[in-house]
N, C-alpha and C positions, 0 to 999 in steps of 0.2 A: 240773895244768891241761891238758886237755885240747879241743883245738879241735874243729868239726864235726865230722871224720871220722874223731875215735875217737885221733887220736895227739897224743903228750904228751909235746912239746917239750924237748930238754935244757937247761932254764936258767940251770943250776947254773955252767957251763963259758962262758957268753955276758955274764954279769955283770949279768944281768936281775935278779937278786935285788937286787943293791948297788944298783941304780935304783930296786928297791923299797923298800927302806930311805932309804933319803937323801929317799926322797920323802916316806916317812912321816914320816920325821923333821921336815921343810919344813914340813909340813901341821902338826905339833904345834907348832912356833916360831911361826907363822900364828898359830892360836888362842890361845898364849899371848898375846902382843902384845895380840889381840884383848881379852883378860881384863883386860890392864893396864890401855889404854885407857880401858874401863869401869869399873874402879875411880879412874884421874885423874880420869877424866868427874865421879864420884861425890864426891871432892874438890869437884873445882870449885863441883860445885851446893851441896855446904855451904854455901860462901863468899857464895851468894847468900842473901840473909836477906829480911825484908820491913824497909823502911824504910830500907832503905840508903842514903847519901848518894855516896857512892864507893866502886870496889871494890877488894878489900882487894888487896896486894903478890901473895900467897899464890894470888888468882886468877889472877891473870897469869901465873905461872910454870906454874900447872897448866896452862894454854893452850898454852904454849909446848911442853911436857912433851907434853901429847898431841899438837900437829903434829911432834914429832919421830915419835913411834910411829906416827902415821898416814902419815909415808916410808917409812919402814923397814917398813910391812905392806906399803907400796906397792911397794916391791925386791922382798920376799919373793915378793909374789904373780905379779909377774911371771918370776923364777925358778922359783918353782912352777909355772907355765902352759911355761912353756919344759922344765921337765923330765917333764910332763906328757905333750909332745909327744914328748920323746925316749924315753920309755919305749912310747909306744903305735907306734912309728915301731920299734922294737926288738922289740919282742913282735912285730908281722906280718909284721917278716923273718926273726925265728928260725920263727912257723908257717909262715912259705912254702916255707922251709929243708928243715921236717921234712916238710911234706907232700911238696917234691921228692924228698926222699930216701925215704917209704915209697913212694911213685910208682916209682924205680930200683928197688926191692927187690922189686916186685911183679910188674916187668919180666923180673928176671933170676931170678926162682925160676919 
């Protein structure tokens, strides 16, 4: 990865990668949830029939079931937004990093 002026950052050594990792991983827990959700949802609407007089036990917990997942996407996404920040907050001090350091190098040759 390479920024504007050609130089490419040591990431390896700054644990920029492990941020990208764990973020990816965030993002895949995210969209799982997401998946689940959609399937309770899909639950649920079984449950609803035409002529229904009351709804069955079985809806209710589906209800329940998905405002649990709909917290827990709500944690996630907000740790997600926070590690978000801490990665993009890391990336433009390691490029300030190298660009100070090709700066010195270009001083002293």
């Amino acid at each position: 990865m390479a920024n504007r002026q050609g130089i490419t950052p040591t990431y390896t050594d700054s644990g920029l990668s492990r941020l990208y990792r764990s973020h990816a991983v965030e993002q895949h827990a995210i969209q799982s949830e997401v998946r689940t959700l959609v399937i309770i949802a899909g639950y649920a609407c079984d449950f609803l029939t035409e002529g229904l007089e009351a709804l069955p036990e079985d809806f209710f917990t589906c209800i329940e079931e998905m405002k649990e997942v709909m917290e827990s996407i709500d944690l996630k996404s907000l740790d997600f937004e926070k590690r978000s920040l801490t990665l993009q907050r890391t990336k433009r001090r390691l490029e300030a990093k190298a660009t100070r350091q090709h700066h010195q190098k270009e001083i002293c040759s």
